[in-house]
N, C-alpha and C positions, 0 to 999 in steps of 0.2 A: 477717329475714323479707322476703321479694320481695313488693312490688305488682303485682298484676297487673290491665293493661287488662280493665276491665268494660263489655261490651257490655249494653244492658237491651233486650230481643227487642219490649217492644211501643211502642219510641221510634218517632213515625212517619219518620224518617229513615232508621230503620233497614230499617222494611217499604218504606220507597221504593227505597231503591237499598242491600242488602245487602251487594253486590260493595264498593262504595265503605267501607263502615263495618265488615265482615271484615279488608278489606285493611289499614284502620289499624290494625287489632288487630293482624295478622300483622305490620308492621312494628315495632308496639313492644314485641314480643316472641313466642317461641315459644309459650307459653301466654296464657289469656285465662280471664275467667269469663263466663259468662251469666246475664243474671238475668229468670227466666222467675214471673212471676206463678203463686199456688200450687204451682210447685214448687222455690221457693226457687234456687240458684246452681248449675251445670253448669258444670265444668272443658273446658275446650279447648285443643285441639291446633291451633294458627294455620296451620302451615307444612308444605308438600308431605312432606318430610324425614320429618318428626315424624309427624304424620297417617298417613303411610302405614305408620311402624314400630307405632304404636299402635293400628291397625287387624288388623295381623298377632301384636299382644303377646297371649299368653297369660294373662297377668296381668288383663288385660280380659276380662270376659264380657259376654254379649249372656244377659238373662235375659227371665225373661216382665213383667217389670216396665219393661222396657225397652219394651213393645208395650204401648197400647192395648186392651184386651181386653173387647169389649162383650156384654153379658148375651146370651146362644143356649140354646134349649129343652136338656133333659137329655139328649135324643140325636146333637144338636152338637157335644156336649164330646169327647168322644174321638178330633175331626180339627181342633180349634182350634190344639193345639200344633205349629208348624212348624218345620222344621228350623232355623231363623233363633233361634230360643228353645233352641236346643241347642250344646252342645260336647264338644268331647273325644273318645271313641273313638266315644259313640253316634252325632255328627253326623258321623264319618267313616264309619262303615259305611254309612247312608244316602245321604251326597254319591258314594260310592265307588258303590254300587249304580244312580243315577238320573243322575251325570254324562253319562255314554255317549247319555243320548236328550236332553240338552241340547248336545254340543260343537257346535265349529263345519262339523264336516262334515255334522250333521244338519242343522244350520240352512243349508245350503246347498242339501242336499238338497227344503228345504221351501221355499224361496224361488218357484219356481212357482206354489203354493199362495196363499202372500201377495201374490205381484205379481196374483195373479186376483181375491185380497179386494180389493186398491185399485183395481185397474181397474174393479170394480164401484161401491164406493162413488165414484168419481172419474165415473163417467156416470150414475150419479144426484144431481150436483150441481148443476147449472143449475135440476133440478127444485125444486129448496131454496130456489133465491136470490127476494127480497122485495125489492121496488124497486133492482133493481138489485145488491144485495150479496147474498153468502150467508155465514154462520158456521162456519169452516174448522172450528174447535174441536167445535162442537156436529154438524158432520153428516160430519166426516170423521176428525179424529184423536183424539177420542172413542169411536165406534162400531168403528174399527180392531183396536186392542187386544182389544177382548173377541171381535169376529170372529177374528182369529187365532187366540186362544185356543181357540173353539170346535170350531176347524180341527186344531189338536194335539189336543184332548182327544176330538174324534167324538163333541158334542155334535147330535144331530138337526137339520135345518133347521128342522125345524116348534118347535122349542122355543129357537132360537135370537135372536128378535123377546125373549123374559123377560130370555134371560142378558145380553142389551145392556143391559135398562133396569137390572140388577142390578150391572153394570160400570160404569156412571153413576153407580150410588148409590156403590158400594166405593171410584171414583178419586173422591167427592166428600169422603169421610171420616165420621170417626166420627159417631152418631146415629142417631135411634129407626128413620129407614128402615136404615140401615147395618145394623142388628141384624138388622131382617126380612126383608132380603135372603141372611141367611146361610142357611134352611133349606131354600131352595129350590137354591139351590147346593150344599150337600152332598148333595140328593136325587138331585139330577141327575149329580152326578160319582159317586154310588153307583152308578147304571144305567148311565153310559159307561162303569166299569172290570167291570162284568156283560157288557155288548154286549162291551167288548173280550177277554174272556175265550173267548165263544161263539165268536168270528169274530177273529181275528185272525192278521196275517205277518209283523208286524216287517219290512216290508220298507223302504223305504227312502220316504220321503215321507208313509208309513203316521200318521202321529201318533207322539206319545209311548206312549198308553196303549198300544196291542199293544206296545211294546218294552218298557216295565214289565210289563207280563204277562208278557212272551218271560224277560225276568230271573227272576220269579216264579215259571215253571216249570223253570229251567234252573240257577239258581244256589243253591250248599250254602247259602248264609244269603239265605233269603228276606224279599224285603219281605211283608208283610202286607196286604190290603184296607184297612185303616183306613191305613198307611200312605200307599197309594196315593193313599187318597180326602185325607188331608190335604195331598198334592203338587198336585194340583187346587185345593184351596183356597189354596195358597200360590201357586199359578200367579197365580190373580183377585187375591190379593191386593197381588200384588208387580209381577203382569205390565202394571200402569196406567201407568207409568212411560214407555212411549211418549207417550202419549196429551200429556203436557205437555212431552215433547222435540220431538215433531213440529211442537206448536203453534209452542213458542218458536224453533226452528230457520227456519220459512218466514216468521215476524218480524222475523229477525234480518236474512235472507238477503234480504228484501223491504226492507227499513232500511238493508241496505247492496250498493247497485248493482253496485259492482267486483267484489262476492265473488258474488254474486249471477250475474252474465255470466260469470264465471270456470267453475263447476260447468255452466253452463248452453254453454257455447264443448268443455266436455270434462268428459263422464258419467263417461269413469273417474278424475275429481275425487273422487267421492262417497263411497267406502269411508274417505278420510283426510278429509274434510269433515266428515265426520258426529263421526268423534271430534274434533276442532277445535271442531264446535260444542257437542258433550258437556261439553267442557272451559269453553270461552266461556259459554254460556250452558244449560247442563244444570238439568234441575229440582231435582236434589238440589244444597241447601246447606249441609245439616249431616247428618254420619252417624248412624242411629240411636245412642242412648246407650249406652256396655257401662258396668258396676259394674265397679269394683277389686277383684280378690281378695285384696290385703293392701296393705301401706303401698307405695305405688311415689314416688320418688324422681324427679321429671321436671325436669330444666332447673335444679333449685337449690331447688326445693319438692317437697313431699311430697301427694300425694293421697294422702287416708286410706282403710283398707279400708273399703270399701260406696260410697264418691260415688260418681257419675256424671260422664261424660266423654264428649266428642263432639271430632268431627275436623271443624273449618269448611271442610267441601269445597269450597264457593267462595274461600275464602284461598286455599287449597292451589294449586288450579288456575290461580290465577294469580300463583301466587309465582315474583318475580321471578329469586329464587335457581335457578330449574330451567325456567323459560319466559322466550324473547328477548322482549322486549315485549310482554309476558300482554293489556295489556287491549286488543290488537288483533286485533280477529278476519281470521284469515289462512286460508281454503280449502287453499291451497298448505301450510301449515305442516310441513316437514321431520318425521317421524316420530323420538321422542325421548324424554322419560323420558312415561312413562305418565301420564293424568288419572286421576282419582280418583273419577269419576263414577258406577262399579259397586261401588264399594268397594275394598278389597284383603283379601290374606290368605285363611284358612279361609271367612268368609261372602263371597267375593268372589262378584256377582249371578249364580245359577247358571242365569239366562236372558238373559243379557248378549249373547248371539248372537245368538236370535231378538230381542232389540231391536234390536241393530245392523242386521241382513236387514232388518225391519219400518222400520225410517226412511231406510234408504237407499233401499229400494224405494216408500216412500210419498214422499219428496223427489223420486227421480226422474220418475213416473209422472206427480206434481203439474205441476212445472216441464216436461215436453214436452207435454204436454194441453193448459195453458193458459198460453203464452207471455205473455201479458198479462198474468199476476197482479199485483194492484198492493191495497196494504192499503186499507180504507174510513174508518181512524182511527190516529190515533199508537198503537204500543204500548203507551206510558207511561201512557195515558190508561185501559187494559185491565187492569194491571196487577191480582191478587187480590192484598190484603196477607197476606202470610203467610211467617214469619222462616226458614219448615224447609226451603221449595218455591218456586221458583221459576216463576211459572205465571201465563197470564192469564184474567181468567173469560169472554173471548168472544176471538174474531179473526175480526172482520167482512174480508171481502176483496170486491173484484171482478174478475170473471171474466175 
């Protein structure tokens, strides 16, 4: 029998600097366990290689056990379950049907859109700032995300002021407002995929919803309203994910000068910047859990059918085996095997464009606005503890 390196998640070394105490796992071997308080040990995948195959294995499922799933009224339940909780032929017919208004020629299409969200939020920031600083996190790459969203989805302006503070609650995590936030979100993606029915062209900038609708009347296996409305909720759910790359990205970039004047000397830096800092410093550190569907055989050990297993996305990303000198953050970084930062495989993030449009356009917009950005406090000092996300709870700046 193999030992394998036990990371314990609520070691405060561990919440301090992740990257450092992934990375020794990953050297001392391809697998690792975790030991997470009431839910006993989680198998892991240390290294790029590995993670990436085990992300794409079949053998692995993503089940609803896998998610969090907090109490919602009985007319809730029927758009809880998101495609992320699914596999096989059902979560292909779905990705197959909603791919097309997620690729990346949509999301380029809609980059107009998002560069006019942060141009907005970006000239209501001085009005924010409090002796001299204002909190990037709290009045820009917070508020961002769910503005975008609201922009694909053709949520109303007048009800747009809710679905922020409801975006707040959802990227804050699970809890009793977490729960109360959900019915007002499904009510409201109820009456945006209604509006987009009456009035809709799928034309090109248009939102998601007319193009789901345009599917819905046009193609032999239709999606369903309840469908639809559960793809909105999986949007809020999943789409926060800017919100703590944008923060940690103008962190990093302000932490480190050279890379920093480099994007800033040459904007079309930023499309490869952005995965660099995905990779560097991305908020995902572990991928959600899949279950084993039977004994699988990894590295000289056996996971048994039903554990759980994660891929240390932060290992991965900077395993030295497939990155020249991982823990230096390089702007310039030659394009080359892939981060691991959306996932891989069947659940690879099926909004991974518009994240990428959304932080390139929010980096850039930041950075020519206000030349002077300079942080108000060390990073490290911001840092929120937490073993899954890498994220901080405030980014004081000045202007």
């Amino acid at each position: 029998m193999i030992t394998l390196p036990e990371v314990d998640l609520t070691d405060p070394e561990v919440l301090r600097d992740p990257f450092t105490a992934y990375g020794r796992a990953r050297e001392r071997g391809p697998l690792a366990r975790l030991l997470i308080p009431g839910l006993g040990q989680i198998w892991a995948v240390t290294r790029h290689d590995g993670a990436r195959a085990m992300l794409g294995d079949a053998r692995f499922e993503l089940t609803a056990d896998s998610f969090m799933r907090p109490q919602v009224p009985d007319d809730c339940l029927p758009y809880m379950r998101t495609m992320s909780e699914m596999e096989g032929p059902e979560h292909a017919r779905l990705r197959r049907l909603v791919a097309p208004a997620f690729s990346p020629r949509r999301a380029a299409e809609f980059r107009p859109r998002i560069e006019g969200i942060v141009d907005a939020l970006l000239e209501d920031l001085p009005s924010r700032a409090d002796g001299g600083q204002v909190d990037l996190l709290r009045h820009f790459a917070r508020p961002l995300p769910m503005d975008v969203i609201c922009a694909l989805v053709g949520i109303p302006e007048e009800d747009r002021p809710r679905w922020r503070e409801w975006g707040a609650t959802v990227a804050a995590g699970a809890g009793p407002d977490f729960a109360r936030a959900i019915p007002g979100i499904m009510a409201g993606a109820r009456d945006a995929v209604a509006a987009a029915r009456a009035d809709h062209s799928g034309e090109p900038g248009g939102g998601v919803l007319g193009e789901l609708v345009r599917v819905q009347a046009e193609d032999g296996d239709r999606l369903s309203d309840t469908e639809i409305v559960t793809l909105v909720w999986h949007l809020v759910l999943a789409g926060q994910t800017p919100t703590n790359l944008i923060a940690n990205a103008v962190a990093a970039l302000l932490s480190h000068p050279d890379q920093l004047a480099a994007v800033r000397a040459d904007p079309a830096l930023m499309p490869g910047a952005v995965e660099e800092l995905i990779r560097w410093c991305g908020p995902t550190l572990l991928a959600i859990p899949r279950h084993a569907r039977q004994d699988v055989d990894l590295y000289g050990a056996t996971v048994p059918r039903g554990a759980k297993i994660t891929a240390l996305v932060a290992a991965a990303n900077r395993d030295p085996r497939v990155f020249a000198d991982p823990d230096r953050l390089d702007v310039t970084r030659a394009p080359g095997a892939g981060h691991l930062g959306f996932a891989h495989g069947p659940h690879f993030c099926l909004g991974a464009s518009i994240a990428r449009v959304q932080t390139q356009a929010a980096l850039t917009a930041l950075l020519r606005r206000f030349p002077g950005l300079a942080m108000a406090a060390p990073p490290d000092e911001l840092r929120a503890p937490d073993p899954g996300t890498w994220r901080l709870a405030a980014l004081p700046v000045t202007l």
